[in-house]
N, C-alpha and C positions, 0 to 999 in steps of 0.2 A: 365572233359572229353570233348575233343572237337567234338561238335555238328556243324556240317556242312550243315543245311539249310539257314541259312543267306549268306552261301556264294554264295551257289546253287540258291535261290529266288533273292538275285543283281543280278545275273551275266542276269536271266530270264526278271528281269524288267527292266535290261540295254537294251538290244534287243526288248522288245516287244514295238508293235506300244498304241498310248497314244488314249485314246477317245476324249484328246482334239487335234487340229491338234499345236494349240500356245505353250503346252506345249513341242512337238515333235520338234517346230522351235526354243522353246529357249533353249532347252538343245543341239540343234544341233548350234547354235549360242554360246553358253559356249565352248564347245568345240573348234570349229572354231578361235574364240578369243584367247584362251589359246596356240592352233597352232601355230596362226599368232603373239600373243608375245613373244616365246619363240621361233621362227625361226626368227624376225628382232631382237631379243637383240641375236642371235650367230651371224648372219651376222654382226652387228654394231661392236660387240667387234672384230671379223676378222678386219673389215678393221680398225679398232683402232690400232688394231696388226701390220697389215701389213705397217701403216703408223708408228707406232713406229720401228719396224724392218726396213724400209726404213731409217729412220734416223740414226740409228746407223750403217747402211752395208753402207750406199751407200753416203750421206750426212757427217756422220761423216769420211767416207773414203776418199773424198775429198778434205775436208777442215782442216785444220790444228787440229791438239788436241791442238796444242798449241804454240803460236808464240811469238820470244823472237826475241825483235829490239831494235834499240836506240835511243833515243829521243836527243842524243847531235847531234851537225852536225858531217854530213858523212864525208870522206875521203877516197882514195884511195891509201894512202902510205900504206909502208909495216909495219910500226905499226899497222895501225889499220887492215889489213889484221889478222898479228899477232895476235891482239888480239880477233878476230871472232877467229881462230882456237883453243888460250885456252880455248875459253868458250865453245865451240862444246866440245873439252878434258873434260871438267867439269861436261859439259852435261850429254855424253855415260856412266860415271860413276854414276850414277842414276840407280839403278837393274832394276829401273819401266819403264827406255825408252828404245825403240825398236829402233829408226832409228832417224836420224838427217839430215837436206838436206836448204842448202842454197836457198835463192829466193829475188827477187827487187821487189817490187810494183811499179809503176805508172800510172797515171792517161793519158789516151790519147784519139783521137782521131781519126775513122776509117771513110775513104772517100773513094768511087769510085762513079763517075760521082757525079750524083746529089744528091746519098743519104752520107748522116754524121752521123755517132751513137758515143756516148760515149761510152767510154770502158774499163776494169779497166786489166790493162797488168801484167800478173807475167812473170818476166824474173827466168827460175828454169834451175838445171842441168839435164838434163834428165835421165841419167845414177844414179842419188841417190833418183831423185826424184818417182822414182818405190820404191823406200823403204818405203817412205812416205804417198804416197798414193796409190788411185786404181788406177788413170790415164789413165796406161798403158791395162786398160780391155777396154776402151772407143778409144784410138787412135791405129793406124795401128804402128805397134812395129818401121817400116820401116820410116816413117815421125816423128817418136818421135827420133829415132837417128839419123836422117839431123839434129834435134838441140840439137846437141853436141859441146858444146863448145869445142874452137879450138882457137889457139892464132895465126894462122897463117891466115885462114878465119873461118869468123863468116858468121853463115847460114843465110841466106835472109827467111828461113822460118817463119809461123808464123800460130798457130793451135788457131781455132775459135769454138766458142759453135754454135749449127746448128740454135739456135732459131737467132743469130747475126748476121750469116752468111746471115739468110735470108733476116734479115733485109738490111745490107747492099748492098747484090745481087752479093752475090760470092758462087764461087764453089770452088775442091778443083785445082790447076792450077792459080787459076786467079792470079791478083796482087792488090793488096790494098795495099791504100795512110796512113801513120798512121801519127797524127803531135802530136806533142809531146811538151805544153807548156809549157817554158824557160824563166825564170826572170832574167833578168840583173843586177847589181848591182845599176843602176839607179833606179831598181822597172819598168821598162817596160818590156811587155811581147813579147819576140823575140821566136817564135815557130822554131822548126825542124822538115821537112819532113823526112820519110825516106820509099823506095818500100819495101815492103816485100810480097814476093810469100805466097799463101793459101799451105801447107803443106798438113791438113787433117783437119775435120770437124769433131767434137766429138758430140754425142749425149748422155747424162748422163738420160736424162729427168728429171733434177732436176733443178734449179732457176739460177747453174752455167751455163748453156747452153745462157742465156741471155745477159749477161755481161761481159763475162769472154775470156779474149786470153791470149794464151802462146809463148813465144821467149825466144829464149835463155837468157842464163844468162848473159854471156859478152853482148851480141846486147843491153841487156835492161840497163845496165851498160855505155855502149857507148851513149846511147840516152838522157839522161839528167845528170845538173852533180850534184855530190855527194850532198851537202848541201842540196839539192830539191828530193831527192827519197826518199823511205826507203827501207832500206835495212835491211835482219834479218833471222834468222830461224826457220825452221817449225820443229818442233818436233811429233814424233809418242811413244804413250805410250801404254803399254802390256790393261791396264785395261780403255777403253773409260769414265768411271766416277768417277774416280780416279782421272781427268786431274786438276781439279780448288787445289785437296791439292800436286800434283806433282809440279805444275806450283808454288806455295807458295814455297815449299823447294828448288827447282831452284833457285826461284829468292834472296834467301837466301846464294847461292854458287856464284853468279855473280856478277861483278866489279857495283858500279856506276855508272850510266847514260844508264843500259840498263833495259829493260821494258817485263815484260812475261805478257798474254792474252792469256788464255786458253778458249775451243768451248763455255762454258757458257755461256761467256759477249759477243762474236757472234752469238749462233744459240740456247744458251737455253730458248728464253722466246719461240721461238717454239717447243723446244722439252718440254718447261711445258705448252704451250697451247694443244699441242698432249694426254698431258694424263688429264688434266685438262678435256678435250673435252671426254673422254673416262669415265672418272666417271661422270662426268652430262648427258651425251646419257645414260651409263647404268643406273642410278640411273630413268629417265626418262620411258626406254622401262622396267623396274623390278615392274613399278607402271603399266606401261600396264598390266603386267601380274597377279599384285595385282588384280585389276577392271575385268581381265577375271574370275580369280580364284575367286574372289566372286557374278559371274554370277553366279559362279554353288550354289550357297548360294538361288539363285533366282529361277532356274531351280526348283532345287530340291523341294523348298518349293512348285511350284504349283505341282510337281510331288504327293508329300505328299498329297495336295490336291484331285488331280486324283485317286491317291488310297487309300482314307481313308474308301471305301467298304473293298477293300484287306486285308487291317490293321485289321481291326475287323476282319475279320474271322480266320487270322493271332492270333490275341488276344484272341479269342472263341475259337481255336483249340489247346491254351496251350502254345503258343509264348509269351516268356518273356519282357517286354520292352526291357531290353539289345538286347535281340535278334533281335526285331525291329528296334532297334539302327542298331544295326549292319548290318543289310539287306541294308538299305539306305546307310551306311557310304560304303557300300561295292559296291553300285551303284555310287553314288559322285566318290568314287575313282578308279573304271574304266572309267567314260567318263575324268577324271583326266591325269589319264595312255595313254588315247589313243589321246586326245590334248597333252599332251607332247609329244610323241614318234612320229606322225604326223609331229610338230614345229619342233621336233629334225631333223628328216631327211631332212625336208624342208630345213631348218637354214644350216645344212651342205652340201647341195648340190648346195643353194645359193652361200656360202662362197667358196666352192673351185673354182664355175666358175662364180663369179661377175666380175672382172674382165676381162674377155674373153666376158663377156656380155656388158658390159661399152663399151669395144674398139669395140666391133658390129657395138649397139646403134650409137655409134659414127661417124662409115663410113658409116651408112645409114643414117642419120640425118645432115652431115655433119658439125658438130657442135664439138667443140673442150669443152669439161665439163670442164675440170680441166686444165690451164695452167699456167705454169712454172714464167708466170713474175707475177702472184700472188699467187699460190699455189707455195708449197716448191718440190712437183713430180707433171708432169701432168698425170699421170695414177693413176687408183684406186687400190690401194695393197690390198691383203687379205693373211689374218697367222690366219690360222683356228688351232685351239687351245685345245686338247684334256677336258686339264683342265677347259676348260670355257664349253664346249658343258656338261661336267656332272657337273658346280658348277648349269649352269642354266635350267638342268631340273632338278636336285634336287630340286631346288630351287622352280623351278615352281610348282613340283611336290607336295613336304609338304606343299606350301600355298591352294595349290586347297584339299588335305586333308584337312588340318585344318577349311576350309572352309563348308564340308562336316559336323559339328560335331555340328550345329545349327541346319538345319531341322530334321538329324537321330533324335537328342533328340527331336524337335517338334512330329516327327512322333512316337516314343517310349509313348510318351504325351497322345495319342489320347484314348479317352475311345469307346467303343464297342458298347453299349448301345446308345451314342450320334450319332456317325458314323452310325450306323443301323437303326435309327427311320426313315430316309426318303429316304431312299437304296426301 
């Protein structure tokens, strides 16, 4: 039959003030600690989240899942035209790809007045290249169809990352200088200028904003010749980490001398530093919460201390050790209960508005935390996570129990007679 004064006598000596005032600051210190681990391991794993969720919505929407180019030299007859368009046919019959979209790389060069940046040019179609990527959520709908290619005029436009933009010291209107360098057949290097007007200025706040400008597809075509670009397609597939065994089977369907690279071998040693970084922080803040939860291993035992009058007369009035057991385990596991529930709310009221707190920090400090040419986003994401907020007050929770089941039994220990002689 259950006997309910163990529950009734914790709940009493959870509340009551201690004779000693150290024991009253270290049980309020257990507590505290237990809080404060288990609100920075939910915040930590948020923004682990949020930086993992960034790469996949927003980094991996940018940049290719997967790019198929040719490593022989270029050309621009209508064979080889031809044969980009079997392989695109080759492609779309793939169940697992979503979209297909032509594009140039080259390397060039942006100048107005005095300043010169590097800068790496994708000449794309604009019209396919919404299929491919997000793009079209970053630029104005309106400057992304000025570069539409056109065989009659090719657009002078040309769309810049804001971090480059600045550097350079353009708005959108201005015009910038781009040179574009050209090897001769002697092996000297003969450059081409060419104006192109600022279209629009994209802001992604990702590492693309830095380096990166857009021109059409013929203009970037026209700019260097064939043997010296590359040229290839971007492909987009249904399942983002699917893409290293799609890009295998492709490259399996396509002619000779052409080449797939999928997001892996460009953006995954940070998408495995991302979660790499996510279980050594947790593994890290789950040891905090170890050291809090065996505070109360410390609390408790001087608490034991403080009341080994109570205990005896506990023991002299017919209380069973178990019983005594249990009064303590039931005190341990409310200062338990109420550092985690404390941590929890804390942890989630951090996580949904850290970010809005960062970008504050930020305008009053005037201090930029996180940017773009070394981090991969300059803002701090957070993806607060139903299943992380109860894996880690569980968690918390049965370490700070278990932790409780040392002094209960010390105190179930105590003999009556010892405890009383000096009472």
């Amino acid at each position: 039959m259950f006997n309910p004064y163990p529950l009734f006598i914790g709940i009493r000596y959870a509340g009551a003030r201690r004779r000693s005032q150290l024991v009253s600051f270290i049980s309020l210190v257990s507590m505290m600690g237990m809080a404060l681990g288990v609100a920075l391991l939910i915040l930590v794993l948020s923004v682990m989240n949020g930086f993992d969720r960034e790469m996949r919505n927003k980094i991996l929407g940018l940049v290719p899942h997967i790019n198929i180019t040719s490593y022989q030299v270029q050309d621009t007859s209508v064979e080889q035209q031809a044969s980009w368009k079997q392989i695109e046919n080759k492609i779309m019959h793939h169940p697992q790809v979503q979209a297909v979209a032509p594009f140039v790389q080259l390397n060039a060069m942006l100048l107005r007045g005095t300043n010169v940046e590097g800068v790496l040019i994708y000449g794309i179609n604009p019209e396919r290249e919404k299929s491919v990527s997000i793009l079209a959520d970053y630029v104005d709908n309106t400057a992304l169809d000025n570069l539409q290619d056109s065989t009659e005029r090719l657009s002078p436009g040309i769309l810049l990352g804001a971090a480059l933009a600045k550097r350079v010291g353009v708005s959108v209107g201005d015009t910038v200088s781009v040179m574009v360098p050209q090897e001769t057949d002697s092996g000297r290097l003969n450059p081409s200028f060419v104006q192109l007007t600022v279209a629009d200025i994209f802001t992604t706040g990702t590492e693309l904003d830095q380096s990166v400008a857009l021109i059409s597809l013929h203009r970037a075509i026209s700019l260097i010749p064939p043997q010296q670009r590359q040229q290839g397609l971007r492909v987009t597939v249904t399942d983002t980490f699917e893409a290293p065994r799609i890009a295998w089977e492709l490259s399996q369907n396509i002619p000779y001398g052409f080449t797939t690279r999928d997001w892996t071998r460009t953006h995954g040693n940070l998408y495995s530093a991302i979660q790499l970084s996510k279980q050594l922080v947790g593994l890290m803040l789950v040891t905090i919460i170890a050291v809090a939860a065996f505070n109360v291993v410390s609390a408790l035992i001087m608490i034991v201390t403080d009341k080994r009058g109570e205990i005896a007369i506990l023991r002299t009035a017919g209380a069973s050790p178990s019983g005594v057991m249990a009064v303590f385990m039931v005190q341990g596991t409310l200062i338990a209960l109420i550092g985690t529930g404390i941590g929890c709310i804390l942890g989630v009221l951090l996580a949904i508005s850290i970010t809005e707190i960062v970008a504050a920090l930020q305008t009053l400090l005037g201090v930029q935390f996180l940017n773009s040419d070394v981090y991969p986003i300059d803002y701090l994401p957070s993806d607060l996570r139903i299943q992380d907020v109860i894996a880690v007050s569980a968690t918390a929770f049965v370490m700070s129990v278990l932790a409780t089941v040392y002094p209960a039994w010390r105190a179930s220990r105590v003999q009556p007679a010892d405890a009383l002689r000096y009472e």
